[in-house]
N, C-alpha and C positions, 0 to 999 in steps of 0.2 A: 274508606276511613277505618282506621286502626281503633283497639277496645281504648277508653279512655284508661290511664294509669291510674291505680290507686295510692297512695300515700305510705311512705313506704315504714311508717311508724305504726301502722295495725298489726304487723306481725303477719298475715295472711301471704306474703312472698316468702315464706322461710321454706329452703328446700328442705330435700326428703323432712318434710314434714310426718310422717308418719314413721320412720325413725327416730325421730325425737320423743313422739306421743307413747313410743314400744319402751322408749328408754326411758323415758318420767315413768311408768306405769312399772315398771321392773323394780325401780327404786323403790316407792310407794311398796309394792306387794312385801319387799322384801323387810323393811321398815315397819309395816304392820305384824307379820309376822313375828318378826324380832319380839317388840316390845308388847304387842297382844297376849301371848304365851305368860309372861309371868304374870298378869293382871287376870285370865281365866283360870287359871291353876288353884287359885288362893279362895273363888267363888265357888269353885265345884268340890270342893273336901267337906264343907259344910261344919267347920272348925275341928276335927279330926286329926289329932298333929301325925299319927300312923300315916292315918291316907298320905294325908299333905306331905310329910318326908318323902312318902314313896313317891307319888306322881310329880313333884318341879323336877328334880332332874330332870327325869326321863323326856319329859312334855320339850321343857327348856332348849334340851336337845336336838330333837326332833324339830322343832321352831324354828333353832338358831343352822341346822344343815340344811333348813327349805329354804332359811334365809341366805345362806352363803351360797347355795346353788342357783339362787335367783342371782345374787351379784356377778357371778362366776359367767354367768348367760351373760350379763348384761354389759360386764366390760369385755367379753368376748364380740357381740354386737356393735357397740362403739369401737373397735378395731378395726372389724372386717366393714364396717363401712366408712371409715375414716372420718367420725364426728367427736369433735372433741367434747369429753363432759366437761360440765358446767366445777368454778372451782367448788361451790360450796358441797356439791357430791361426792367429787373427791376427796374431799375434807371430810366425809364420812363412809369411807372405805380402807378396811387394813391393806395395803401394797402386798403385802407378804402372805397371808393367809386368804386373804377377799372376804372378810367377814365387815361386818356394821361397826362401826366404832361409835356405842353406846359410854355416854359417860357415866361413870361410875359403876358399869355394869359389865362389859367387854373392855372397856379401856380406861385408863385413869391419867390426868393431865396435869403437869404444874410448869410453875415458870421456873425457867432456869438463866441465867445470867454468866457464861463461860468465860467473861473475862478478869484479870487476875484481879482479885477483890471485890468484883462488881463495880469494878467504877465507869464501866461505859454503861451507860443507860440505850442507846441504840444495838448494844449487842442483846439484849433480853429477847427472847425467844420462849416460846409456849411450845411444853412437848407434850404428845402423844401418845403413852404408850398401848401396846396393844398387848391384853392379859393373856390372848391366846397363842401367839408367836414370839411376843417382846419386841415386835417393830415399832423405830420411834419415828415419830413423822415430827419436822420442827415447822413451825410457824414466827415471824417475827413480831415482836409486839412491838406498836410504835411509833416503829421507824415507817421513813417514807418512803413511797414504792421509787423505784430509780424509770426514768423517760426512757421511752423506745428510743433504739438506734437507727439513725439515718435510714432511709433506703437505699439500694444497689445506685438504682435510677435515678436519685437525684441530682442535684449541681453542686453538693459537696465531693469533692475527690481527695483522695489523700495524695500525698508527695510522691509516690511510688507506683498509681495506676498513671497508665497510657492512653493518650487519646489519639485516638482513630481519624 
């Protein structure tokens, strides 16, 4: 007798599962670092505006390169083992630089609407930009996602494939 199966909605069948746990943890590290840095900065001057001018940058700094080298690891990892990140991670990563796309801090958003007048309401899109490179990442606001396409294998064929 074979082990009985478990249900396949616990989550507990997800392969390389400990790539995934490297890759949620990378984020997290990087994430914490980011936005920890300006919140200890402002406790340790002790209202001193000298000190405090002198130490955010520098600290800021330092934060925000342990931060980008942590993302840099981590979509280097998600490559080389071919696991796709999740969208909403993505959606928190500059393409161009690999830094955190903090809003209001690293990058700044608005909606833009590129068609003549704005009069399509499905063309509105939310941009992205990133203060440290200027890459814009768009998102659509909206509108509705379009259905997957057919499979290879199915018993749709078009006019022009051959059958065997």
């Amino acid at each position: 007798m074979g082990k009985a199966k478990s249900s396949k909605s616990d989550g507990s069948n997800v392969p390389q599962k400990h790539l995934h746990s490297r890759l949620s943890f990378l984020h997290q590290a990087a994430t914490l670092l980011a936005n920890a840095n300006s919140k200890a900065t402002s406790a340790e001057t002790d209202g001193d505006p000298i000190a405090e001018a002198l130490s955010v940058p520098m600290r800021n700094a330092q934060g925000f390169l342990e931060s980008t080298r942590l993302l840099t690891h981590l979509r280097g990892v998600s490559r080389k083992s071919q696991i796709r990140l999740a969208p909403k991670m993505k959606h928190t990563l500059c393409k161009g630089c690999e830094c955190l796309l903090i809003a209001g801090r690293t990058s700044s958003g608005m909606t833009v609407n590129p068609s003549k007048n704005g009069n399509k309401p499905w063309a509105e899109t939310f941009e992205v930009r990133c203060n440290r490179c200027g890459t814009v990442k768009r998102f659509p606001v909206g509108a509705k996602r379009q259905g997957h396409r057919a499979v290879e294998g199915s018993d749709q064929r078009g006019e022009n494939e051959y059958q065997l």
